[in-house]
Residue frames as qw, qx, qy, qz and C-alpha x, y, z in Angstrom:
[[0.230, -0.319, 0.805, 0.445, -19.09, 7.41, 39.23],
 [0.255, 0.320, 0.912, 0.016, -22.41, 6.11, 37.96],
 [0.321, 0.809, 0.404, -0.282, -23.51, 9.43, 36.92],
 [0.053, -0.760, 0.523, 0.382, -20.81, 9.92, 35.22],
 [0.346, 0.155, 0.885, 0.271, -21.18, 6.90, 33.17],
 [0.300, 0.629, 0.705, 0.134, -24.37, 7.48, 32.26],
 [0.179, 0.850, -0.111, -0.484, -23.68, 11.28, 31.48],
 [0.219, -0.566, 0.678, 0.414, -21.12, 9.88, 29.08],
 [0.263, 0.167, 0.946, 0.088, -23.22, 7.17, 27.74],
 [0.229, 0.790, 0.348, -0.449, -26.05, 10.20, 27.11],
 [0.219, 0.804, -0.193, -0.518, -23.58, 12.13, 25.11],
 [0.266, -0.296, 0.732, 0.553, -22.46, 9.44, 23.23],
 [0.415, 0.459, 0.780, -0.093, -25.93, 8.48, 21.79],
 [0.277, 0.868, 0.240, -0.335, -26.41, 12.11, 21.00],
 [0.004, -0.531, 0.620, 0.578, -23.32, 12.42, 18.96],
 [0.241, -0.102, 0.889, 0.374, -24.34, 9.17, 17.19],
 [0.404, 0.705, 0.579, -0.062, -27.82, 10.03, 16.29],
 [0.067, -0.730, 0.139, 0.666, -26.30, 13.63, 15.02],
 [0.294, -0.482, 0.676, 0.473, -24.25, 11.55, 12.93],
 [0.104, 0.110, 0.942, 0.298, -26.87, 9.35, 11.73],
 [0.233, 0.834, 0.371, -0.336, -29.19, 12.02, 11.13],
 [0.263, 0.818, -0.119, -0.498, -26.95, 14.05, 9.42],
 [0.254, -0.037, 0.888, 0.381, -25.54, 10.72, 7.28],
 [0.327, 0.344, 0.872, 0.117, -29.22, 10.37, 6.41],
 [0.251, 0.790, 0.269, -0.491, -30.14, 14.24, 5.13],
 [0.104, -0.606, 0.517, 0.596, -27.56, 13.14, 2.22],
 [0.230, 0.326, 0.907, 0.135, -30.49, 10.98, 0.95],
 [0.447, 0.492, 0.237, -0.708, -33.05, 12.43, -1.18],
 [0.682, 0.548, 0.483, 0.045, -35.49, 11.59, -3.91],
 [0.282, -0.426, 0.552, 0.660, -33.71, 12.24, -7.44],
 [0.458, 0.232, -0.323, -0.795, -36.38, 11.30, -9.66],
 [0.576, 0.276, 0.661, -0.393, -39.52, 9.66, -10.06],
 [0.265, 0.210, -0.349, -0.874, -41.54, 7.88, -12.47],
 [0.338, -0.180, 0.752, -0.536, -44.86, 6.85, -12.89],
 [0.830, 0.402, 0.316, -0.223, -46.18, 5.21, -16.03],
 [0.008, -0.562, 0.736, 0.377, -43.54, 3.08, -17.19],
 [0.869, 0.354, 0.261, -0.227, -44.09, 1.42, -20.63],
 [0.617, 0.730, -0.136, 0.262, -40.76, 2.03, -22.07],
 [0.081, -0.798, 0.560, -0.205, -38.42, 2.43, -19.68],
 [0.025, -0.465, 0.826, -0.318, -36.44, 0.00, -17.32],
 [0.854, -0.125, -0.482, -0.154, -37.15, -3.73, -16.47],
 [0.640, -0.553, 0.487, -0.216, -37.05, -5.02, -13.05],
 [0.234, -0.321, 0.917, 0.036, -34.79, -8.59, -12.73],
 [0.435, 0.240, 0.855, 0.149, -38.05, -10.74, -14.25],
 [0.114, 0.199, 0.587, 0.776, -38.77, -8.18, -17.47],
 [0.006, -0.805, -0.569, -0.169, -41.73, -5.98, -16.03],
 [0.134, 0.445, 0.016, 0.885, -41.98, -2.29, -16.35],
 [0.254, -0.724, -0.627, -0.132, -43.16, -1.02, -13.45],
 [0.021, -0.950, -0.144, -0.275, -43.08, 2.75, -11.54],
 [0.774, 0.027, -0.296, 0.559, -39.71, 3.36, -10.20],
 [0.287, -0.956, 0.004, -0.053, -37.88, 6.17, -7.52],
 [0.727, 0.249, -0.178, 0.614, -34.54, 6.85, -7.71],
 [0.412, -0.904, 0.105, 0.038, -32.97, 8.44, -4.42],
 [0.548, 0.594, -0.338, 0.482, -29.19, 9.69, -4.97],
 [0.524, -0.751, -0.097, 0.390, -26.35, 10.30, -1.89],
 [0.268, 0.927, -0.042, 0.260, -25.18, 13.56, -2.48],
 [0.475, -0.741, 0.469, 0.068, -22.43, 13.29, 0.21],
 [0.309, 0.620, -0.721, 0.016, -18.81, 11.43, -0.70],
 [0.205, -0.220, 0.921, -0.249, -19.31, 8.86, 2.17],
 [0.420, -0.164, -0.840, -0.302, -21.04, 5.75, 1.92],
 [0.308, -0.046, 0.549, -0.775, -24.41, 5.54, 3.63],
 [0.078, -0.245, -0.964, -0.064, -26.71, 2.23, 4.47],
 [0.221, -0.085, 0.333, -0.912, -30.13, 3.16, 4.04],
 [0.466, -0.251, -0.840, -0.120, -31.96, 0.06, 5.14],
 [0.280, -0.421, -0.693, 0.514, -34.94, 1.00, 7.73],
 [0.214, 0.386, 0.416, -0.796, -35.90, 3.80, 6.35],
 [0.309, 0.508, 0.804, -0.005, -39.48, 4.90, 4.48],
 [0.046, 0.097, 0.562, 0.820, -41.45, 5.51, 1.94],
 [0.156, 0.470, 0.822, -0.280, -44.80, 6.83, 1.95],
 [0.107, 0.247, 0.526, 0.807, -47.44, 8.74, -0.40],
 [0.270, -0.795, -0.511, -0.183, -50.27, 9.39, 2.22],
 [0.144, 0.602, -0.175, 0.766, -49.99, 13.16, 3.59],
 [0.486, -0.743, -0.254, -0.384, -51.30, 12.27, 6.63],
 [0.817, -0.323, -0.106, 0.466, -48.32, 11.31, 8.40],
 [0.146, 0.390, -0.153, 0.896, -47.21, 15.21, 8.16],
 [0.532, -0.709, -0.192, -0.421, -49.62, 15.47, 11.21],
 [0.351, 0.442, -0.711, 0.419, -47.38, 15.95, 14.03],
 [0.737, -0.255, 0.179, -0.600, -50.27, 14.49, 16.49],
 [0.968, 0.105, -0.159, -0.164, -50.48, 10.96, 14.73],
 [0.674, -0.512, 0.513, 0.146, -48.05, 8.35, 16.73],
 [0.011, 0.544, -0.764, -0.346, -45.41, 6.46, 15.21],
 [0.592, 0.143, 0.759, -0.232, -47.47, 3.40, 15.40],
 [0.566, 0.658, 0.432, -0.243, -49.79, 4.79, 13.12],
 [0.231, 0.805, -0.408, -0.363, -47.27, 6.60, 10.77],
 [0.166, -0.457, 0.862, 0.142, -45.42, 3.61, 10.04],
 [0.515, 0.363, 0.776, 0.026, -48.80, 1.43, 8.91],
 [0.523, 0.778, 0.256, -0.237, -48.93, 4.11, 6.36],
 [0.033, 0.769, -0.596, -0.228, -45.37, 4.11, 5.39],
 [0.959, 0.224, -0.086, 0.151, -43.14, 1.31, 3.39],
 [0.591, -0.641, 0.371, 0.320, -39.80, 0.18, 5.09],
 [0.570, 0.624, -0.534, -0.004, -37.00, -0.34, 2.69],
 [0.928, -0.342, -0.052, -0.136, -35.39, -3.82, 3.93],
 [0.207, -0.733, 0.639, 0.106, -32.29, -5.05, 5.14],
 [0.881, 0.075, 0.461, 0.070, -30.40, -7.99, 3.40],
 [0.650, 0.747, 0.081, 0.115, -28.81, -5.94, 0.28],
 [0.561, -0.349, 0.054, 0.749, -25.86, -5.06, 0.08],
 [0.282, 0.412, 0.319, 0.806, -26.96, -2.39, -2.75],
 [0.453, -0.774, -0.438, 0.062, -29.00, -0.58, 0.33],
 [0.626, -0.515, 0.131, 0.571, -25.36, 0.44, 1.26],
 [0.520, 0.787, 0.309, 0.124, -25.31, 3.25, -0.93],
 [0.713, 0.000, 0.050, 0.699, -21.88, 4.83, -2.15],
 [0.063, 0.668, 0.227, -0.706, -21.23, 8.55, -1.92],
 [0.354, 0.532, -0.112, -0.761, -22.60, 10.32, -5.05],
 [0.031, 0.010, 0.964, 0.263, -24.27, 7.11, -6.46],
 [0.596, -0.034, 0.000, -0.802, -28.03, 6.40, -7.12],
 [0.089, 0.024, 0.996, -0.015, -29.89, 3.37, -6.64],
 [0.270, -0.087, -0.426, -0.859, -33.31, 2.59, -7.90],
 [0.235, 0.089, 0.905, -0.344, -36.63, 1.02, -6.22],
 [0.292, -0.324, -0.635, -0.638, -39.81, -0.26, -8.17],
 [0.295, 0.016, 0.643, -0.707, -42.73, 0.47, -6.64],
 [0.825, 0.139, -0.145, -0.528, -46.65, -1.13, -7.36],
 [0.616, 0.373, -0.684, -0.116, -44.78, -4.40, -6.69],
 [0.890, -0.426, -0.138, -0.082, -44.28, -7.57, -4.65],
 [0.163, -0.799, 0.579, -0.029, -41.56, -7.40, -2.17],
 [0.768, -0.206, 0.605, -0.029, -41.16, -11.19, -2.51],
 [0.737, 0.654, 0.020, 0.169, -40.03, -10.47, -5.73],
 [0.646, 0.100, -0.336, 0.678, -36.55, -8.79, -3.76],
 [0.283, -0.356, -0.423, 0.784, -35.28, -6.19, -1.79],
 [0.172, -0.130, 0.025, 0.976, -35.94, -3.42, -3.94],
 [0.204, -0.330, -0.692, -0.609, -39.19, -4.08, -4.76],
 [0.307, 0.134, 0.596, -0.730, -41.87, -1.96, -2.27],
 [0.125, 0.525, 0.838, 0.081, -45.41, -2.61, -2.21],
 [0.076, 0.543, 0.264, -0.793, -45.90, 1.28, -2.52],
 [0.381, 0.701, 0.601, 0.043, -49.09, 1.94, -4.11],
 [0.016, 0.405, -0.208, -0.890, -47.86, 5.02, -6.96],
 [0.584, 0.602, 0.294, -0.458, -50.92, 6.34, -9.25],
 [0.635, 0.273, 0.477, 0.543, -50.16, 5.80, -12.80],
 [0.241, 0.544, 0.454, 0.663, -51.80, 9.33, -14.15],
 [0.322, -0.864, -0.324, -0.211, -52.57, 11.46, -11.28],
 [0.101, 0.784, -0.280, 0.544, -50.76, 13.69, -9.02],
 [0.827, -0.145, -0.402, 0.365, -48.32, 12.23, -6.42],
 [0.151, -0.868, 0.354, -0.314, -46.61, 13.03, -3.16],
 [0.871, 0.241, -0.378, 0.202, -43.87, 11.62, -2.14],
 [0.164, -0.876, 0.289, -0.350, -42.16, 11.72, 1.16],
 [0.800, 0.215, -0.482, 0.285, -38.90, 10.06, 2.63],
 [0.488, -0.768, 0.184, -0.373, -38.37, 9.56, 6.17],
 [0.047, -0.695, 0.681, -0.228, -35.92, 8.67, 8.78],
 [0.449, -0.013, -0.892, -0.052, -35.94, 5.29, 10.59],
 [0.044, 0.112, 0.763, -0.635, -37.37, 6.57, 13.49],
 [0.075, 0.466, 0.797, 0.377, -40.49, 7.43, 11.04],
 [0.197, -0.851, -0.162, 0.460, -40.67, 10.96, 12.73],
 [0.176, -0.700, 0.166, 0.672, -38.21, 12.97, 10.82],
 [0.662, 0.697, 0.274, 0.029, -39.34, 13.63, 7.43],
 [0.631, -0.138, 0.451, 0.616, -35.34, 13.22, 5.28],
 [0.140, 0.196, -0.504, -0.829, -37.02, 14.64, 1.42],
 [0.497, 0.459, 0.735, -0.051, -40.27, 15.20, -0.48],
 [0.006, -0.130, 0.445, 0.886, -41.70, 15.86, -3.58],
 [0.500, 0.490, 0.368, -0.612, -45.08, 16.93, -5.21],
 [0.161, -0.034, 0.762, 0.626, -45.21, 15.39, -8.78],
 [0.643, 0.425, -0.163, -0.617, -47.99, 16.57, -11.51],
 [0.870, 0.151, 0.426, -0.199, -49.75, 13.95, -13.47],
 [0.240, -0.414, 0.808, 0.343, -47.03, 12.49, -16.08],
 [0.815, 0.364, -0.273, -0.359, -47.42, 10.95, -19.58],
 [0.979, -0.151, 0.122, 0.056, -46.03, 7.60, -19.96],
 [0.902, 0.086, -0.093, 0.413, -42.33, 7.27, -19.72],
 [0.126, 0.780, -0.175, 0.588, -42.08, 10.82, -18.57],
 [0.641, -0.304, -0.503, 0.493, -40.19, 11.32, -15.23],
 [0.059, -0.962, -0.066, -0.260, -39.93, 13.95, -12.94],
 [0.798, 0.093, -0.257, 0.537, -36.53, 14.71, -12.20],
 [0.404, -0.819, -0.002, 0.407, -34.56, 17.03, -9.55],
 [0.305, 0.882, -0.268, 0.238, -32.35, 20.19, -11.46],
 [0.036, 0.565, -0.423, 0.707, -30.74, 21.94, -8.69],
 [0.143, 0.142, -0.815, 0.543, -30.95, 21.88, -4.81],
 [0.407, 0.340, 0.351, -0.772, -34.33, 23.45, -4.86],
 [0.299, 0.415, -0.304, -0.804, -35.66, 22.64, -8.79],
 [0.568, 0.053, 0.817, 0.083, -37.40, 19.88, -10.36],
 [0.348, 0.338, -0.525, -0.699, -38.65, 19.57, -14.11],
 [0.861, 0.271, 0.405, -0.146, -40.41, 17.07, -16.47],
 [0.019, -0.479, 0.741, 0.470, -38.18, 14.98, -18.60],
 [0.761, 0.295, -0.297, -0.496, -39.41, 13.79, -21.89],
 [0.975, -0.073, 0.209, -0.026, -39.51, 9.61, -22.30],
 [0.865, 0.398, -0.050, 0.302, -36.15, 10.39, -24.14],
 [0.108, -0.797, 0.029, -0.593, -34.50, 11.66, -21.46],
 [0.877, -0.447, 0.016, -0.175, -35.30, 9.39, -18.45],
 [0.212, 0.559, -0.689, 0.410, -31.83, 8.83, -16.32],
 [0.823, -0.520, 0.059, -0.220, -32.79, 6.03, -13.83],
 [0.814, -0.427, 0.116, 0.377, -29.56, 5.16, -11.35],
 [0.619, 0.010, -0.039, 0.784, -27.28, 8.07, -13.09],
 [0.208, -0.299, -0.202, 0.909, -26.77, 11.77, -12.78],
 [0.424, 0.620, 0.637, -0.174, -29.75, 13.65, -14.18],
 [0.131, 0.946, -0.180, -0.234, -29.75, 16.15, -17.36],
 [0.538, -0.425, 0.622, 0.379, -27.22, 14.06, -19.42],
 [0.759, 0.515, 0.325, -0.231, -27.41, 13.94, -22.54],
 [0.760, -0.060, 0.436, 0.479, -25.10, 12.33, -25.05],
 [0.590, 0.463, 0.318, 0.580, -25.13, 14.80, -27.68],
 [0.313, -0.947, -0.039, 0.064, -24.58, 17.76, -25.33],
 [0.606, 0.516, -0.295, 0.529, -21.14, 19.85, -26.26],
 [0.604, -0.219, -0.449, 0.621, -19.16, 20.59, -23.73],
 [0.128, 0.245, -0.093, 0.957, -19.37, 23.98, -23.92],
 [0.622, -0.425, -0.451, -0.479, -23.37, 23.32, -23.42],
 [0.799, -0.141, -0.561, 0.163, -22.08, 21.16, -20.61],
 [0.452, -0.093, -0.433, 0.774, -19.57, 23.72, -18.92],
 [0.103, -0.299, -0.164, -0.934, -22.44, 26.13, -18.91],
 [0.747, -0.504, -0.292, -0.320, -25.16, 24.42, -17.44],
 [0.817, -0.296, -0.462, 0.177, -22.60, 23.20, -15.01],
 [0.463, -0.486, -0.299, 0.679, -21.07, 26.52, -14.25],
 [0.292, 0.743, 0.454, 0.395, -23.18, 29.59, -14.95],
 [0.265, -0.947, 0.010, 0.180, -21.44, 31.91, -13.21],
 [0.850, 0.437, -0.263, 0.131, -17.90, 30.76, -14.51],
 [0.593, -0.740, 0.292, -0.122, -15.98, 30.16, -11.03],
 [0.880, -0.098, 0.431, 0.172, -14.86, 27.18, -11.77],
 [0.678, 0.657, 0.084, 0.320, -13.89, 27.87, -15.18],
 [0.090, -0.883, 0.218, -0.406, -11.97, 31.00, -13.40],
 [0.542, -0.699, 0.441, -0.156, -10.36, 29.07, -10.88],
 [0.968, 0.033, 0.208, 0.139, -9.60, 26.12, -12.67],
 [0.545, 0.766, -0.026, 0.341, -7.13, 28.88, -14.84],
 [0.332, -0.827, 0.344, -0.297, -5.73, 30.48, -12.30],
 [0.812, -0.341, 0.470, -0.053, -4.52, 27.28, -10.66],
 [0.838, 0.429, 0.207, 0.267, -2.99, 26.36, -14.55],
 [0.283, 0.827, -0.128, 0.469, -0.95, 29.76, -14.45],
 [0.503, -0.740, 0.377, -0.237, 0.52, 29.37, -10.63],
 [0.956, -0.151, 0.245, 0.066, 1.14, 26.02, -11.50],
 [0.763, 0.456, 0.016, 0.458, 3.24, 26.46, -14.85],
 [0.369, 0.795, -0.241, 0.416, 5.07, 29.39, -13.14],
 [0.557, -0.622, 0.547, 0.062, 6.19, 27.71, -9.67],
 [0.913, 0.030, 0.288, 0.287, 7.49, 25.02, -12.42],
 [0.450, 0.809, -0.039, 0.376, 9.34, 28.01, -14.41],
 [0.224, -0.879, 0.286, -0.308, 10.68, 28.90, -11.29],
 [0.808, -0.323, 0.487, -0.071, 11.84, 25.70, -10.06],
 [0.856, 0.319, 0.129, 0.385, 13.88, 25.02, -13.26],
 [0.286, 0.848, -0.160, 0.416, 15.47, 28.06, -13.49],
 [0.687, -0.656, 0.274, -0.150, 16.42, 27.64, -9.68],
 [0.930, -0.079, 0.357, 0.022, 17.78, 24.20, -10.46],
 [0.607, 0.681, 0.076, 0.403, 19.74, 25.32, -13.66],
 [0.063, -0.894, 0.325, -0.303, 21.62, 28.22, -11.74],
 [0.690, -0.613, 0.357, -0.147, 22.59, 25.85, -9.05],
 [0.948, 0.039, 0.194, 0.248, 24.09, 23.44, -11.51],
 [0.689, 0.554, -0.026, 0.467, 25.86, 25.66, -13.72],
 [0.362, -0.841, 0.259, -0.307, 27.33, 27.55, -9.91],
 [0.984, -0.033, 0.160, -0.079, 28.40, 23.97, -9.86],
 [0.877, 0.321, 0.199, 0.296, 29.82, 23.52, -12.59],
 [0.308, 0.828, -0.169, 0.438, 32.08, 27.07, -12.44],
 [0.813, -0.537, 0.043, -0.219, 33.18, 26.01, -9.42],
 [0.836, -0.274, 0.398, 0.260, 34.56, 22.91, -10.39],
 [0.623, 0.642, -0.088, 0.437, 36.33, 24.50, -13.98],
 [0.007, -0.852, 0.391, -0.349, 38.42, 26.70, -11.02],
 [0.819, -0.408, 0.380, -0.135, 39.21, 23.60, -8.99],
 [0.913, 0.331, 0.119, 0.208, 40.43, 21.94, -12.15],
 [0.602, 0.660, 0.020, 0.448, 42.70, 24.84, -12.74],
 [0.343, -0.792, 0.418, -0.283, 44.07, 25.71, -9.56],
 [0.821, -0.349, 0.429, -0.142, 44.75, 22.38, -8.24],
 [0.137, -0.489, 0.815, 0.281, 47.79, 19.77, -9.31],
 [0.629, 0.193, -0.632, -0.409, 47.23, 16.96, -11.67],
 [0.470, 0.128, -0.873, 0.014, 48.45, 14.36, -10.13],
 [0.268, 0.103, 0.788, -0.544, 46.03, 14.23, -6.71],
 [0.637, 0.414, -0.235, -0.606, 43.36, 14.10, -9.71],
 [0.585, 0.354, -0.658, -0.316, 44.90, 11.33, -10.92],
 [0.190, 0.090, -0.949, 0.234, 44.92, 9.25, -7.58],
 [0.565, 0.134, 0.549, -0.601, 41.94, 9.76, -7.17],
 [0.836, 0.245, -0.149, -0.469, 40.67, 8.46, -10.19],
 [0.419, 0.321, -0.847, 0.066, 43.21, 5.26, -9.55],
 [0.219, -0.145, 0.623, -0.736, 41.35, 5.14, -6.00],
 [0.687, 0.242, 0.142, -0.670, 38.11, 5.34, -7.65],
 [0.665, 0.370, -0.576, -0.299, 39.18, 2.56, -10.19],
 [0.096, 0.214, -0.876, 0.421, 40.62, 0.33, -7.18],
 [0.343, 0.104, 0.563, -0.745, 37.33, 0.76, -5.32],
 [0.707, 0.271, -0.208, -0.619, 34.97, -0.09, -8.65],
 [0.509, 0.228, -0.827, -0.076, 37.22, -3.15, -9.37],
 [0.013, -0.113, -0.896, 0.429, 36.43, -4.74, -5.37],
 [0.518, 0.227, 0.268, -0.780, 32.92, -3.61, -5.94],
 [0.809, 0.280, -0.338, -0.391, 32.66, -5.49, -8.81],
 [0.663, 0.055, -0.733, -0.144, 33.98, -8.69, -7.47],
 [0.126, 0.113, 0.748, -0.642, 32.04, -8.59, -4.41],
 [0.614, 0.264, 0.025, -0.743, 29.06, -8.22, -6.64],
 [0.615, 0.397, -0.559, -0.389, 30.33, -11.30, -8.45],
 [0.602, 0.150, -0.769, 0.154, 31.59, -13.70, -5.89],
 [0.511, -0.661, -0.498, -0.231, 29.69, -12.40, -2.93],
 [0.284, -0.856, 0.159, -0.400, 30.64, -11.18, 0.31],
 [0.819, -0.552, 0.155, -0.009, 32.49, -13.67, 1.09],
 [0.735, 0.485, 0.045, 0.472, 35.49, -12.81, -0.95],
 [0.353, -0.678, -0.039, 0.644, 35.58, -9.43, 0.59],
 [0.363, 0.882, -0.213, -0.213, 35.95, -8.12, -2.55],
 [0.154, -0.573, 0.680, 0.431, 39.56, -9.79, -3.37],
 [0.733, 0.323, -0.341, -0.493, 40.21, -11.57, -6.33],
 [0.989, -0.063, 0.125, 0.052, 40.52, -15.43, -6.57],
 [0.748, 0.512, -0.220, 0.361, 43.84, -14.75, -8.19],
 [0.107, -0.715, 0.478, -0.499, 45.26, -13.43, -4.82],
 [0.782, -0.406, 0.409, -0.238, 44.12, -15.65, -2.93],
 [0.947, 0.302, -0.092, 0.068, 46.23, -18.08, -5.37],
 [0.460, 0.696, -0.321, 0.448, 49.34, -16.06, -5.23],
 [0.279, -0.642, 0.581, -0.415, 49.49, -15.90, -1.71],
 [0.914, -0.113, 0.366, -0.134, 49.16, -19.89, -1.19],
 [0.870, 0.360, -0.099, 0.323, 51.54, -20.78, -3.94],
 [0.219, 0.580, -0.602, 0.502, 54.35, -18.13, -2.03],
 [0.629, -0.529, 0.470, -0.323, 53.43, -19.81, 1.43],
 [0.996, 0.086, -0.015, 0.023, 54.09, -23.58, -0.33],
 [0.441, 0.582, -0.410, 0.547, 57.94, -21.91, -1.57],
 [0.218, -0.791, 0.379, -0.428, 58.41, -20.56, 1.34],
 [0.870, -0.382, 0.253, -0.184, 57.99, -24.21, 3.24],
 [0.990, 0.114, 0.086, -0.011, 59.88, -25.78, 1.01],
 [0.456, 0.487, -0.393, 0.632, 63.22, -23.56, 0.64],
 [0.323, -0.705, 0.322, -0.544, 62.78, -23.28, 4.68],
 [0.934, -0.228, 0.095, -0.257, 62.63, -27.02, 5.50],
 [0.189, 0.615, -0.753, 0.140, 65.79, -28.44, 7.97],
 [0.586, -0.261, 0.565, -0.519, 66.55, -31.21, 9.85],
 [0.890, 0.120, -0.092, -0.431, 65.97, -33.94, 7.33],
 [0.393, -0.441, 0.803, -0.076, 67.21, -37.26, 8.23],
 [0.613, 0.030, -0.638, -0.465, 67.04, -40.76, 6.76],
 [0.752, -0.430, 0.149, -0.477, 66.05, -42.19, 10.37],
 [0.909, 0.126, -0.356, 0.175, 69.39, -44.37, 10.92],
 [0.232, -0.949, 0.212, -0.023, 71.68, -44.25, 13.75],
 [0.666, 0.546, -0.463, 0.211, 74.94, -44.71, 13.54],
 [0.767, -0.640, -0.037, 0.011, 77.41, -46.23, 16.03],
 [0.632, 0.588, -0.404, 0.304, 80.94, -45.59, 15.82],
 [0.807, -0.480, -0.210, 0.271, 83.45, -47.33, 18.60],
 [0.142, 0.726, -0.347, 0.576, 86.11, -44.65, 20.22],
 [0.650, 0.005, -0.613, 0.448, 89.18, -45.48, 22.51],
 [0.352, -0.825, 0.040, -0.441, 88.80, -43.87, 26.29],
 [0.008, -0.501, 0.709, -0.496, 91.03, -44.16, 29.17],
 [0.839, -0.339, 0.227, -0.359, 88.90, -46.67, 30.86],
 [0.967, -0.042, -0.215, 0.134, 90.55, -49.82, 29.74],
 [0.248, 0.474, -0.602, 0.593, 94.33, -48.27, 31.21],
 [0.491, -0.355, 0.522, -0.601, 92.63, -47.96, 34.45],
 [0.927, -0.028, -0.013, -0.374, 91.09, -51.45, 33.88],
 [0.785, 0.415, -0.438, 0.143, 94.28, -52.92, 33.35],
 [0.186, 0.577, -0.423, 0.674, 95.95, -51.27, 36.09],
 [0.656, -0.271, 0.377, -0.595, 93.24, -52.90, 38.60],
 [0.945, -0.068, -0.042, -0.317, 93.46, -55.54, 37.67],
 [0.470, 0.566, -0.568, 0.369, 97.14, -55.89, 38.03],
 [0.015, 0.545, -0.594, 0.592, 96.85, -55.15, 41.36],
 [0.776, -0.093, 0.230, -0.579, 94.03, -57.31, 42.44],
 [0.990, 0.117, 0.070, 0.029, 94.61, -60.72, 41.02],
 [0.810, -0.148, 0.467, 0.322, 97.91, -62.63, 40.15],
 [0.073, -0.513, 0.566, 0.641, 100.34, -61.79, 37.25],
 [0.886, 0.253, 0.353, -0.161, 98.38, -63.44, 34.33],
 [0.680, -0.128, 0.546, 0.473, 101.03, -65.54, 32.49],
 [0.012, 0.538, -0.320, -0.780, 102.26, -63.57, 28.87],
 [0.119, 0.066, 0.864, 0.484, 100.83, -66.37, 27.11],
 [0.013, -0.682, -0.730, 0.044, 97.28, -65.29, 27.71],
 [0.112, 0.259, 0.142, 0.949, 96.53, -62.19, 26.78],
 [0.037, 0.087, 0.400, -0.912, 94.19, -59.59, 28.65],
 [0.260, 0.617, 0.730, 0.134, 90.35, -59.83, 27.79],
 [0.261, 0.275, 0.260, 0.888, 89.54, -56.95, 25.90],
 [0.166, 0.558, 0.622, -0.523, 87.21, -54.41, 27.54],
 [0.247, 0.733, 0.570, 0.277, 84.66, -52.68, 25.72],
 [0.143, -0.133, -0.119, 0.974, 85.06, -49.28, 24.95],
 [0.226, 0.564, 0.544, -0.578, 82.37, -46.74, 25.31],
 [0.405, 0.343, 0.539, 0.654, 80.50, -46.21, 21.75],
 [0.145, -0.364, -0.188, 0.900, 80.15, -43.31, 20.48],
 [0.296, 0.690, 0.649, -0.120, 76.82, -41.70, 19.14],
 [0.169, -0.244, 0.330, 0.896, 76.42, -39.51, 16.54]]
């Protein structure tokens, strides 16, 4: 299991140096220059010899750690790192402008004090004399880009063509931190020439204008048929078919707009009906109660008295039970049972 880690842990390194080897072969010097009397100011207003290193690649790529150096001896593949590296100038970390964007440039003065900032190296460039120049990795072993500059007049630079070319650009001329070979009164045509002398591009860029404009010819015409297949369609529908299912639909469709629109107006909690229904149907439920409503009383009872056979029998018992009572006295009346109503 443990070699197996560390087999894993092997190959990951090696991918990641790959990466960050082949992140860092998209660095190279872009142009140099080394007796500046006219050109750029550094941040406190001195002219002094500048290098300008470009990433040719799209991706962004930090290149704090690695070096600069102008003595050839560190092409000896004898001489340790130790030693290579006291002859070499780091670039430092702390910038964020280190962190270089793809196809961007960035510039570094050199003859200067780093305690002046980042970009300032202490590399020692001649003013008037032939220069080498050579840009290595971080590990200070793998030599990234160099160049051999000829001695230079003041404010001349030596600038990169092509992948392989360099030149001498005049003091009116000098591109430090943009694309080299620019020049404002350059016509396009000048422009599309130097930038494509073979005329590929030019050639492909047509093409690609003619495919386009005829899938869009094609794609209307398409679109057109289909409508007007459509539209002949529905002129035989019209003229086969009856009016009048025509007409409920559009009464349907009118029904359906009208609750749309006052659910849009009075919210979902209407359902869609109108306020005037909901009136109509409360003002027939009120009728209804009121032509339906029995039973009404003024909460009095009445008592009316009604004769019943009891008092015969009452009389008749008492006949027999007691004494004759004398004619002058007359019977007590009994109550009769009232009746309710």
């Amino acid at each position: 299991m443990n070699k197996i880690k560390i087999l894993l842990s092997g190959l990951f390194l090696v991918s990641a140096s790959a990466v960050m080897a082949q992140g860092a072969k998209n660095i190279r010097i872009n142009e140099v220059l080394t007796n500046n009397t006219a050109s750029i100011q550094d941040e406190y207003g001195q002219r002094e010899a500048w290098i300008e290193v470009e990433n040719t690649s799209f991706t962004t790529y930090n290149i704090r750690g690695m070096y600069f150096t102008t003595d050839r001896n560190v092409l000896d593949p004898k001489m340790s790192v130790p030693e290579r590296i006291k002859r070499m100038i780091v670039i430092p970390s702390g910038d964020v402008r280190t962190q270089i964007g793809g196809r961007q440039h960035l510039v570094f003065f050199c003859n200067s004090n780093p305690a002046q900032g980042k970009l300032h190296l202490s590399l020692k460039v001649p003013m008037s004399e032939p220069l080498w120049i050579g840009f290595y990795n971080g590990n200070a072993t793998e030599l990234i880009d160099s160049v051999s500059i000829p001695a230079l007049a003041a404010n001349q630079s030596y600038a990169r063509q092509n992948a392989t070319g360099w030149a001498v650009k005049s003091a009116e001329n000098v591109t430090p931190g943009i694309e080299n070979f620019i020049k404002t009164d350059e016509t396009k045509d000048a422009k599309l020439k130097r930038e494509d002398p073979h005329g590929f591009g030019i050639t492909l860029l047509a093409m690609g204008i003619v495919f386009f404009c005829l899938a869009v010819l094609f794609l209307f015409f398409w679109l057109f048929g289909l409508i007007m297949a459509h539209l002949d369609t529905a002129k035989k529908v019209a003229h086969t078919q009856p009016i009048k299912p025509i007409t409920k639909t559009v009464e349907v469709t009118h029904d359906l707009a009208h609750v749309t629109g006052n659910i849009l107006q009075d919210g979902l909690k209407t359902k869609g009906i109108d306020k005037e229904v909901y009136i109509a149907v409360i003002s027939m439920a009120l009728k209804q109660y009121q032509d339906d409503v029995h039973d009404v009383e003024s909460g009095i009872i009445t008592i009316k008295s009604h004769q019943t056979g009891w008092a015969d029998e009452g009389s008749q018992m008492t006949h027999f039970s007691k004494p004759m009572i004398p004619t002058s006295h007359k019977a007590p009346k009994i109550p009769t049972t009232p009746e309710i109503r």
